[in-house]
Each structure stands twice: as C-alpha cells, then as structure tokens.
C-alpha positions in Angstrom: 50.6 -8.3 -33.7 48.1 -5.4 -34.2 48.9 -2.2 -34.8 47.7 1.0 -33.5 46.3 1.9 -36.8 44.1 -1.4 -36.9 43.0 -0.8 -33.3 42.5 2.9 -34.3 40.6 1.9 -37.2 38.5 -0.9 -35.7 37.6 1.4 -32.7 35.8 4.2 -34.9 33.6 1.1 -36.9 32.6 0.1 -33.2 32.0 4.1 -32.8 29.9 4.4 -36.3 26.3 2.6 -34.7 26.6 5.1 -31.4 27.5 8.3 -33.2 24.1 9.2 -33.3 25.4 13.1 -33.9 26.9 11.7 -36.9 30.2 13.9 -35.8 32.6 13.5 -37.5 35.6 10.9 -36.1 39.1 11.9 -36.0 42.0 11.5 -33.4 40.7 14.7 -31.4 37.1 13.8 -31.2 36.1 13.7 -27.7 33.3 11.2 -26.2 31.7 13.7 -24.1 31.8 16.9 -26.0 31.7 16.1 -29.5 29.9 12.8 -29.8 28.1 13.3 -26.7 28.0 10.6 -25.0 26.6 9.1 -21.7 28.5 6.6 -19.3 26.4 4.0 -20.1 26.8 4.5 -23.8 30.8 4.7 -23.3 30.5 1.5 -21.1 28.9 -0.2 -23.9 31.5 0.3 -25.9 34.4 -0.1 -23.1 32.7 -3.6 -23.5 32.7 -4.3 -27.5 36.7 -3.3 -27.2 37.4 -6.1 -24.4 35.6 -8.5 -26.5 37.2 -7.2 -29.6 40.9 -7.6 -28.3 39.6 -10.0 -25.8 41.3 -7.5 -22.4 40.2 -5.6 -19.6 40.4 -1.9 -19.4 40.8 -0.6 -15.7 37.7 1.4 -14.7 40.0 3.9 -13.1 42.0 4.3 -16.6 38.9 5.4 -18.9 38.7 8.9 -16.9 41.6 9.8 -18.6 40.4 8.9 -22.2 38.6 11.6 -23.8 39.7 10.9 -27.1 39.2 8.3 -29.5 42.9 8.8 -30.5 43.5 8.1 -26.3 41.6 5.1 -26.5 43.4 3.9 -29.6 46.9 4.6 -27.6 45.5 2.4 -24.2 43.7 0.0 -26.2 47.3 -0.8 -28.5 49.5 -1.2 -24.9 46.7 -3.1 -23.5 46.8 -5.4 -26.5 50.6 -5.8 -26.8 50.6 -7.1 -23.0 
C-alpha cells in the first residue's frame, strides 16, 4: 500500500521540472499563487499523477485542490480505492 507520505513525496519530484519560480514546496504551497501555474501546466501534471498511480482524477475534483498537501490527500484516497 502507499502511503500518503510517498504520494506526498513523489508529487513534489513530479513538481520539481514545472516549478519554474523555483518556490519553495511545502504542504501550503498553492498551484496558482505561489508556483504560478496555468491550466495547461496543472493538466500536465494531473496527467504524470494518473500515470504515476495509474487512476483518474475527476475534472470536477481538481477545483478544489489548491494545495499540493490537497493533492497529496485526493491522490492517497484515489490510490487506496
């Protein structure tokens, strides 16, 4: 079984090549405002993490993750299905 802490751990070296702030990556850090993303850029990596874990996250779920510790909490129940 994987733990959060792997997933959580895994999801910021998927994170590492599209930081291209360089911010730093902690629970809090938010796609949008801190790392500044764009939806294509998040769907990009939306897409490593399926692969990764080999599951689908709902398009109306990712709304509500703005935080890489959010995505490491969706990404863990998604897994343990």
């Amino acid at each position: 079984m994987t733990s959060r802490a792997q997933v959580y751990a895994r999801i910021i070296e998927l994170i590492e090549p599209l930081n291209l702030k360089k911010a730093p990556l902690a629970e809090t850090t938010t796609f949008a405002g801190d790392l500044e993303m764009d939806s294509l850029t998040v769907m990009d990596l939306v897409a490593s993490m399926e692969d990764e874990w080999d599951i689908v996250m709902p398009l109306n779920m990712l709304p509500d993750l703005e935080t890489i510790g959010q995505v490491a909490d969706a990404v863990t129940k998604l897994v343990a299905k």
